[in-house]
C-alpha positions as CSV (number, residue, x, y, z in Angstrom):
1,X,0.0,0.0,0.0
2,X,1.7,3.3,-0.9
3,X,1.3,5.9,1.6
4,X,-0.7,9.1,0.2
5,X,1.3,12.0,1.9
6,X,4.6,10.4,3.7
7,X,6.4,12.5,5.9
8,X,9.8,13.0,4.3
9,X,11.3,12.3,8.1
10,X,9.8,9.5,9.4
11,X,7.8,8.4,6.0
12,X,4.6,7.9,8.3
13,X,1.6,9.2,6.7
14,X,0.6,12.6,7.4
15,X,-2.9,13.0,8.7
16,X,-5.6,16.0,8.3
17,X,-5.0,16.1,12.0
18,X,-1.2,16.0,12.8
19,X,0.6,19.3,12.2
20,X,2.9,19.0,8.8
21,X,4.0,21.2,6.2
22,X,4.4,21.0,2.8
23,X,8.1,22.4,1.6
24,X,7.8,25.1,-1.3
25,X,10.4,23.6,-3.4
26,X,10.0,19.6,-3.2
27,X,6.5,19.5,-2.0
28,X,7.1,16.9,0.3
29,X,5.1,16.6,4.1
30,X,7.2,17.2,6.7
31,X,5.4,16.4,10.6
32,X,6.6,19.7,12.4
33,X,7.8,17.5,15.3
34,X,9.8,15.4,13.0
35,X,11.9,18.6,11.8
36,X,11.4,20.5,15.7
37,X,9.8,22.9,14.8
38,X,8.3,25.2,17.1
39,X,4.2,25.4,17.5
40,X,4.6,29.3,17.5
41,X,6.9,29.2,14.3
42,X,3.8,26.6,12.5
43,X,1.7,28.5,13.3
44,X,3.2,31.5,12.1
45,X,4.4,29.9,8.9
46,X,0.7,28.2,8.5
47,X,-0.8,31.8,8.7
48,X,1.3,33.4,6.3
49,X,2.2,33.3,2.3
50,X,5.4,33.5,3.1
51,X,7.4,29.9,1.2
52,X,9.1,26.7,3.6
53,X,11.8,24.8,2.5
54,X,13.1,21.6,4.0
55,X,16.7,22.0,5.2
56,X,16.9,19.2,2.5
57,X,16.1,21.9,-0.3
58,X,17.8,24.5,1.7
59,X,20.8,22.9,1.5
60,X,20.6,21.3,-2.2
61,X,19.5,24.3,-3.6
62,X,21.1,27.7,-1.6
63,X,24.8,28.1,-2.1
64,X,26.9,27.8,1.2
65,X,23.9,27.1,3.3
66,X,25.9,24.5,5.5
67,X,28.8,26.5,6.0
68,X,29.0,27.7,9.6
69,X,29.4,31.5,9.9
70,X,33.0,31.4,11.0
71,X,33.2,29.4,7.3
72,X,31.3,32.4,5.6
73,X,33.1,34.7,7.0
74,X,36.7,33.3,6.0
75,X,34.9,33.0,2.9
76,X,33.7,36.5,2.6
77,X,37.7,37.9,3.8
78,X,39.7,35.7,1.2
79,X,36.6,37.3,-2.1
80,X,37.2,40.5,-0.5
81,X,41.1,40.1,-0.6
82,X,40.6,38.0,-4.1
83,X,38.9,41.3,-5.8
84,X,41.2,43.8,-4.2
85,X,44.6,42.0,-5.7
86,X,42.6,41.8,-8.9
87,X,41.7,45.5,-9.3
88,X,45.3,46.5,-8.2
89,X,47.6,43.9,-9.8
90,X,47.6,45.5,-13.3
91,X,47.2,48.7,-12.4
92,X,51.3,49.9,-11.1
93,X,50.4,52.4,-9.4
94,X,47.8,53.9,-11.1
95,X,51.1,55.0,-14.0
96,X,48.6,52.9,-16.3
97,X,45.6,54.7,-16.1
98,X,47.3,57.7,-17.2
């Protein structure tokens, strides 16, 4: 028997009366207490048109979205120091904008 609406956690069937939402991006059932979610963030998501994505989408789909912010922001430094050698090495000077 193939289960209608399986949660994508526990692959139980989600019921009209168990809380679960549906990810944006996948569509797939997720049981808020399979993902621990927070009644007052359900709720609050439930209520509203704003999207939810699964941390599965999140992190398949949104660039760097598992790096921890100490990763981000070595990350961010060595772009930053990256474009700032780039814009100066040809440039001796400034002799060769002359």
């Amino acid at each position: 028997m193939t289960v209608k609406f399986p949660c994508a956690i526990c692959v139980k069937p989600y019921r009209k009366d168990q809380k679960a939402i549906a990810c944006d991006l996948c569509d797939r059932w997720l049981h808020f207490k399979c993902i621990h979610m927070c009644l007052s963030t359900f709720n609050s998501l439930a209520s509203s048109p704003k999207p939810y994505y699964c941390q599965n989408c999140i992190t398949d789909h949104i660039p760097f979205s598992n790096l921890t912010k100490k990763e981000i922001q070595k990350l961010f430094n060595h772009v930053c120091n990256q474009k700032q050698n780039i814009l100066t090495l040809p440039f001796d000077n400034n002799k060769d904008l002359l």
